[in-house]
N, C-alpha and C positions, 0 to 999 in steps of 0.2 A: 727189091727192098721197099718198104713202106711204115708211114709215119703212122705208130698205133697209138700215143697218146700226148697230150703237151701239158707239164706241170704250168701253171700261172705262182708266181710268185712277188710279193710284194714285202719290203723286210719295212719290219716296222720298231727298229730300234729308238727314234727320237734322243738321240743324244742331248746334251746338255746346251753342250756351243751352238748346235744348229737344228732345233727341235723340229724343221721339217722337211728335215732329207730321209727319202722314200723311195731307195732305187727300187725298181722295178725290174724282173728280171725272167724269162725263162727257160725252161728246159725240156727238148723234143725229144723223142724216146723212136725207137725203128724197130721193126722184127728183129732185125740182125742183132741185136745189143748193142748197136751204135747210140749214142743220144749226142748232140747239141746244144749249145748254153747262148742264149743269146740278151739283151737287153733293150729295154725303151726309155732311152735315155731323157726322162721327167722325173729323174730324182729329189728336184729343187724345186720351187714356185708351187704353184697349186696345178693339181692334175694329175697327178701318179694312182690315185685311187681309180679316174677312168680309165687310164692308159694300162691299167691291171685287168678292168673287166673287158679292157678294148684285147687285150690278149688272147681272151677266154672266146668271146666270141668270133677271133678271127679262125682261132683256132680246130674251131667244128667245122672250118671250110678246107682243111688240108689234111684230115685224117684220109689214111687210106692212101693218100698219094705217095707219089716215088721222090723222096726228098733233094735228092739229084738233080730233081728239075726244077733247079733256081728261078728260071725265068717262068715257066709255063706257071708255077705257084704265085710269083711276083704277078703276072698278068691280070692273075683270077682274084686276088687282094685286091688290084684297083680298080679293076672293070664291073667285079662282080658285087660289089659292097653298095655301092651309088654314091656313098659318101667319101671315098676315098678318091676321088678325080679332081682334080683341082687344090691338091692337097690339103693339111691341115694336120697340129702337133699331135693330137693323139691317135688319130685314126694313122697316120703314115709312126706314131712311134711302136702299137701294136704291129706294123708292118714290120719294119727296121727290126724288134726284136723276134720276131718269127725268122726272117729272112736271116738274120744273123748265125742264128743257131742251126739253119741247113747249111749257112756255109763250113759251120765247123765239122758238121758231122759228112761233107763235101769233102773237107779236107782229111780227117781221119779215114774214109772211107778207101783214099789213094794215096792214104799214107804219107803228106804232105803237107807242109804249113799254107796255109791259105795263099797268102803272096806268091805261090807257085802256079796256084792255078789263076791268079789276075794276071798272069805271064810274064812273072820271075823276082826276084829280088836285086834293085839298082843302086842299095847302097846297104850297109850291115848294121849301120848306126845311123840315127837323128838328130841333127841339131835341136835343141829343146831352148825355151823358153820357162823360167819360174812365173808360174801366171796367177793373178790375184793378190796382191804384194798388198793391197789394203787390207786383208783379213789374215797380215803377219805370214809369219814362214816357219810354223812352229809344228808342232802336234796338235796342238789345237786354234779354233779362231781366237784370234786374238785383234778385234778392231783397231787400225792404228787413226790417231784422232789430228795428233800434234807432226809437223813436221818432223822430228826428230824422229819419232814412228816409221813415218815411208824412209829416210833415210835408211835407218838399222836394220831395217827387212830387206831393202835394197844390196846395202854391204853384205848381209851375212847370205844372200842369194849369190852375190859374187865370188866370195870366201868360197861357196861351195862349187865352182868353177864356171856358174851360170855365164855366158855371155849375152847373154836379151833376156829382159823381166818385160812382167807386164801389170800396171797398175790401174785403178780405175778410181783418178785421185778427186773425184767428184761424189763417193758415197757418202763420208761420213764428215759433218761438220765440225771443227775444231771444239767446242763446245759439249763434245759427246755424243751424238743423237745424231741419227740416219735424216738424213734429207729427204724430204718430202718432194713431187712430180710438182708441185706450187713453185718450189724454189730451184728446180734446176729447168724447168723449161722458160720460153721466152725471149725478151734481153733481160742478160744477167745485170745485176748492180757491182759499183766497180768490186766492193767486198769480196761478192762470191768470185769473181773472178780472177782479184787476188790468192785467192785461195787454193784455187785449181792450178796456179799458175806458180807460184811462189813454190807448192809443192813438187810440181816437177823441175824446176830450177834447181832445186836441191839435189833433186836425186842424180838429176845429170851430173852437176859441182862431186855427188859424192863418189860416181861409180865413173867417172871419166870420159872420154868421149869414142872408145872405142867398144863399150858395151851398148847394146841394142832396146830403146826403150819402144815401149808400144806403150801409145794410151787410149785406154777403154773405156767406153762410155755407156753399155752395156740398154742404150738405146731410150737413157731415162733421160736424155736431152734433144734438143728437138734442130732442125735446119738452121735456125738464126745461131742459137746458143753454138751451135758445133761450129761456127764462121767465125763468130767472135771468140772462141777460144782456142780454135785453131790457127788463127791469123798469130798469135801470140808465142804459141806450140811452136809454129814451123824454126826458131831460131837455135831450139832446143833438139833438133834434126830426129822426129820420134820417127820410129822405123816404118809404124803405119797408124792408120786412126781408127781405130775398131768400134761397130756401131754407133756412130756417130750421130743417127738418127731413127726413126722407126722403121722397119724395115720398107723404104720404097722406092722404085728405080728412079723415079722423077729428084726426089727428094736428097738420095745419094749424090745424082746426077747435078744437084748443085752446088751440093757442099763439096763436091770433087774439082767441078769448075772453077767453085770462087777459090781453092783452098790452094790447090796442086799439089795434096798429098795422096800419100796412097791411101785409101779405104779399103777395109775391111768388114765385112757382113755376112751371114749365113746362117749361123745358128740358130734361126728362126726362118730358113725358107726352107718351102718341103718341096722336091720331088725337081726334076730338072726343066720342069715345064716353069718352075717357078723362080729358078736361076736364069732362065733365058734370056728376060726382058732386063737383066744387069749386064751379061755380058752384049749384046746388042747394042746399048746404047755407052759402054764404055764407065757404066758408074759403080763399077767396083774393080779391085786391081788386087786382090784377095780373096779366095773363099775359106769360109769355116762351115764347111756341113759338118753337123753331126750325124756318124753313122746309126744312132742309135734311132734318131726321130727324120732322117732326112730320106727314108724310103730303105736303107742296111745297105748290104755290102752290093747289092744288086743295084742298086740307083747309085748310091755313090760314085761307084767305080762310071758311071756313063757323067755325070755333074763332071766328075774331076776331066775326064777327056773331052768335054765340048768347051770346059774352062783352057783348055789346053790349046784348042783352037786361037783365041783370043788375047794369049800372052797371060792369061793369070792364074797367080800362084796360089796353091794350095795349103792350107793348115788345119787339119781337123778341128773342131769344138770339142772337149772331152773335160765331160765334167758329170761323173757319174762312178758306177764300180770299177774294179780293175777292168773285169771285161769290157770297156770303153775302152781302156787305153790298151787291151790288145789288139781287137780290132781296127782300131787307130793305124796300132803299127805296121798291121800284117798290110793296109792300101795305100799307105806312107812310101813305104817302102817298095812299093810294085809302080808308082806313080813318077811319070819323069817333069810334073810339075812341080812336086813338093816343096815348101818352103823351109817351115819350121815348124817345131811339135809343140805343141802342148801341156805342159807339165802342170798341172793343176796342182794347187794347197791342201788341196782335198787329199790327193791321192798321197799326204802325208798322213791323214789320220789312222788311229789303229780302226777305229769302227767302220772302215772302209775299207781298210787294208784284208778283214779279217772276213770278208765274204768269197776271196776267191782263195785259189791254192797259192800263184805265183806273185810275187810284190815289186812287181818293174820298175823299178827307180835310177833315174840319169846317175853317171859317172861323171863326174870332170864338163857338164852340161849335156852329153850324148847319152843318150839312151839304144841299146840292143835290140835289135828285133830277133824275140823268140823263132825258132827252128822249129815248136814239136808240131806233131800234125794241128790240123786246123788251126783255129785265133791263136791260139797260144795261148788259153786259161779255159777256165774253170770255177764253176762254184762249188763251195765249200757242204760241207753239210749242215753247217750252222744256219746256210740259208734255209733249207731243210726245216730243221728243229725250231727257227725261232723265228722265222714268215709267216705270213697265211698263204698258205698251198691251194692252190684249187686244180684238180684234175681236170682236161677234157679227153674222153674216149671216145 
């Protein structure tokens, strides 16, 4: 068997609520009529248009090979590019989405859902998390400004059997308007940090004390600020403290010391060379790789079992197409670190929902891990008809 061409696709809906999400997505094709669906997960921020030509070009290095060979392909990505050693988001998320898409067509190939072949499936459902509780829990973003906001989003995540949300109650200023990197790094003034504070006291008062909060900081605050608002946090028992700083072992490493909670970080380190220097030194007690930019199913699966060495738990980053959240599940699920899932606000929208075939959505807070062969999705043809497509032969 061998890989004869790789579509590059990048959907370029711009929606209204959030005019620049830009998944990124491809699809590997074989002699045999097998093909592959895999993603690079740079849907959000700025970069999806490289992370698209980063596809295209990785892509003329694996024609002709035997797609089967996860690793031997994985090897020639990093070694043979120059720029891909030592990681970095777009070069390792053109990886993660190549490498993705052989393992689907891995798993179809032996007729098998993926988690079979990372050696087996150790539990059938996910404990999930509602994540991003600041940007509402609706069908569409909805910014929540006023305390009363994070409350409602809170209850009605509950209502829907969530047992842990996750908010990140530091975006947007009571006043309307997105905070600036001016106003949340530093030492805070007591204001802001009223702010931050008062709004999680609430949420706890409203959802009780046996649901699970995690608070996000999504790394727009810096070491001092995360000590001063954690010191605050800890009495509010949040389950962990998710980027809390820029991503750096030293810097985790302190805000872990001063704080004594658990931290969380990863969605922004690539490759396991670059996980190492956290677990080594003890300053993270959480990972979130994303499969889509953190090397795919091929680096992943080695990150989560050197995390495994070290006592720390696992939680995917998934915030991209459905195909995110399948492959999420299918390493979820085969991992005997795993914490807790993922359940993105995103993964409520129809203009997300409607790029793949299957629409994975928690039950009662659990979510299923698909059975069919490979990740367990698919893209639609809409990606097809309304992307830009680029061929490589």
């Amino acid at each position: 068997m061998k890989i004869t061409k790789v579509d590059a696709i990048q959907i370029e809906d711009k929606p209204d609520d959030q005019p620049g999400w830009r998944p990124i997505v491809c699809r590997v094709y074989t002699d045999t009529g097998l093909y592959g669906d895999g993603e690079a997960a740079i849907a959000y921020g700025v970069g999806s248009t490289a992370a698209y030509g980063m596809i295209q070009d990785l892509a003329k290095l694996i024609i002709g090979m035997n797609p089967l060979d996860t690793e031997v392909i994985w090897e020639k990505l990093y070694k043979s590019t120059f720029w891909a050693q030592n990681g970095g988001p777009i070069v390792f998320a053109g990886i993660s989405a190549l490498d993705i898409a052989l393992w689907d067509i891995k798993g179809k190939y032996f007729n098998v859902p993926v988690y079979q072949l990372l050696g087996g499936k150790m539990r059938d459902k996910l404990r999930c998390y509602a994540s991003q509780l600041q940007f509402g829990w609706g069908e569409r973003k909805t910014p929540a400004y006023q305390i009363e906001d994070y409350v409602a989003n809170a209850k009605k995540a509950v209502s829907e059997g969530y047992d842990a949300i996750k908010i990140d109650f530091f975006t947007f200023d009571p006043k309307g308007y997105r905070y600036s990197s001016e106003e949340t790094t530093r030492v805070l003034d007591p204001y802001h940090v009223h702010v931050v504070i008062d709004r999680l006291a609430a949420v706890r008062e409203a959802v009780g004390p046996d649901v699970d909060i995690i608070m996000e900081n999504h790394s727009y605050i810096d070491a001092q600020v995360a000590v001063q608002l954690g010191e605050q946090a800890k009495k509010y028992n949040i389950l962990f403290f998710e980027e809390p700083t820029t991503p750096n072992p030293k810097m985790n490493k302190f805000v872990c010391d001063k704080l004594n909670i658990p931290i969380a970080q990863g969605e922004r380190i690539y490759s396991r060379w670059g996980y190492a220097p956290y677990f080594e030194d003890g300053s993270i007690q959480l990972i979130q790789p994303d499969i889509g930019n953190c090397g795919g199913l091929t680096e992943a699966k080695k990150i989560c079992d050197l995390a495994h060495i070290y006592d720390v738990g696992v939680q995917a980053h998934v915030c991209a197409s459905p195909l995110s959240t399948a492959v999420a599940l299918q390493l979820e699920a085969a991992i005997p670190n795993f914490t807790i899932h993922e359940h993105h606000v995103y993964n409520r929208y129809d203009y997300n929902k409607k790029l793949c075939k299957y629409d994975y959505q928690p039950v009662d807070g659990y979510i299923a891990v698909p059975d069919f062969p490979g990740i367990g999705n698919e893209l639609t043809d809409y990606c097809f008809t309304n992307g830009k497509v680029t061929t490589i032969e």
